[in-house]
C-alpha positions in Angstrom: 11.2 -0.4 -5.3 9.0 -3.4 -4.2 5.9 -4.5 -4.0 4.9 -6.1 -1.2 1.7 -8.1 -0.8 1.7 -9.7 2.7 5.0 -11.2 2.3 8.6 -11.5 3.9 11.8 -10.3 1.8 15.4 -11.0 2.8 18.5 -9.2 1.1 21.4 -9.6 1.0 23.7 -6.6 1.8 27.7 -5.4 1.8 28.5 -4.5 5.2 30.4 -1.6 3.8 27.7 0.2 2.4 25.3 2.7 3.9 21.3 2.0 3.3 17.8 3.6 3.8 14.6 2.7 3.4 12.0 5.4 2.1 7.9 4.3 2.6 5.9 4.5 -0.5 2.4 3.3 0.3 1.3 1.3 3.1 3.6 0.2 6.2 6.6 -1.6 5.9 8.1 -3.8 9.1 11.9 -3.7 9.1 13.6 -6.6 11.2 16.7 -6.2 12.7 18.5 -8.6 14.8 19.8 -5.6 17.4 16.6 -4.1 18.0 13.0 -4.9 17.8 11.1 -4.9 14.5 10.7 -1.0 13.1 7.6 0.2 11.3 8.3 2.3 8.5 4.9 4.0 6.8 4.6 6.6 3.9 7.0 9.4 3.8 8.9 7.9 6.4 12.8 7.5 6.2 14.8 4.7 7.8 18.7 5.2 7.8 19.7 1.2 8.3 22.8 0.5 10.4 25.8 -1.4 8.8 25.1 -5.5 8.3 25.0 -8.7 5.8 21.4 -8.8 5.8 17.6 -6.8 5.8 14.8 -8.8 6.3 11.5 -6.7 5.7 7.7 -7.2 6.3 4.3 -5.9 4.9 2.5 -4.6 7.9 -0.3 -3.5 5.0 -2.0 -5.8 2.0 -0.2 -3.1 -0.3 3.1 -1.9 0.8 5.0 -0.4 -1.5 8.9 1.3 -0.3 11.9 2.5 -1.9 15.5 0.5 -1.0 18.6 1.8 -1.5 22.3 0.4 -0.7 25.4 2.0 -1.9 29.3 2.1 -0.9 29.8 5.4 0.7 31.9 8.1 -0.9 33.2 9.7 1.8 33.4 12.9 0.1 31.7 16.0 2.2 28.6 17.2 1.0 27.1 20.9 -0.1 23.5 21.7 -0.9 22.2 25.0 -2.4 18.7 24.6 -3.6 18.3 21.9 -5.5 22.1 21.1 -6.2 24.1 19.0 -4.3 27.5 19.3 -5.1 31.0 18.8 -3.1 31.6 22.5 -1.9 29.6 25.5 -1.8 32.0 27.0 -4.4 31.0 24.4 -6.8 27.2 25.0 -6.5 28.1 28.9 -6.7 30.3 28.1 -10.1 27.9 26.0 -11.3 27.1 27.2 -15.1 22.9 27.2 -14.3 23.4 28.9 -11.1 26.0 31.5 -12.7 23.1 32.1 -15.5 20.5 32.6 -13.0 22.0 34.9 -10.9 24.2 37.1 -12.7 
């Protein structure tokens, strides 16, 4: 998370990794070469394409968002609830679920 108080920030990313950005407080501008700059406010979520670099700006005096860059697992993906898990069986196994409901 960062605080931003009317400033620029550059980072530095692996272009094999996915990223987002999640608003916290405020508006934060994100810059991208391809495409003209993006606002991003509270509650908002930007899904970044692949790249070396980020480049945001504080479109507010307190901007506050949540960054988040990781290589991808490429594993599929199961919700049930609140668990996230690889296959619905493994949520329905799951020892708090199987407590719950039976």
């Amino acid at each position: 998370m960062q605080d931003m108080k009317a400033s620029l920030i550059q980072e530095s990313l692996q272009p094999i990794h996915n990223a987002f950005i999640y608003g916290i407080v405020g508006e934060t501008v994100v810059n991208d070469v391809e495409t003209k700059p993006q606002p991003i406010s509270k509650d908002q979520l930007a899904i970044l394409s692949q790249g070396n670099s980020i480049t945001l700006t504080a479109g507010s005096s307190d901007s506050r968002f949540l960054f988040v860059s990781g290589k991808p697992l490429n594993e599929p993906v199961a919700r049930g609830g609140p668990f996230v898990m690889n296959t619905g069986q493994v949520i329905f196994n799951h020892p708090v679920l199987t407590a719950i409901t039976r």
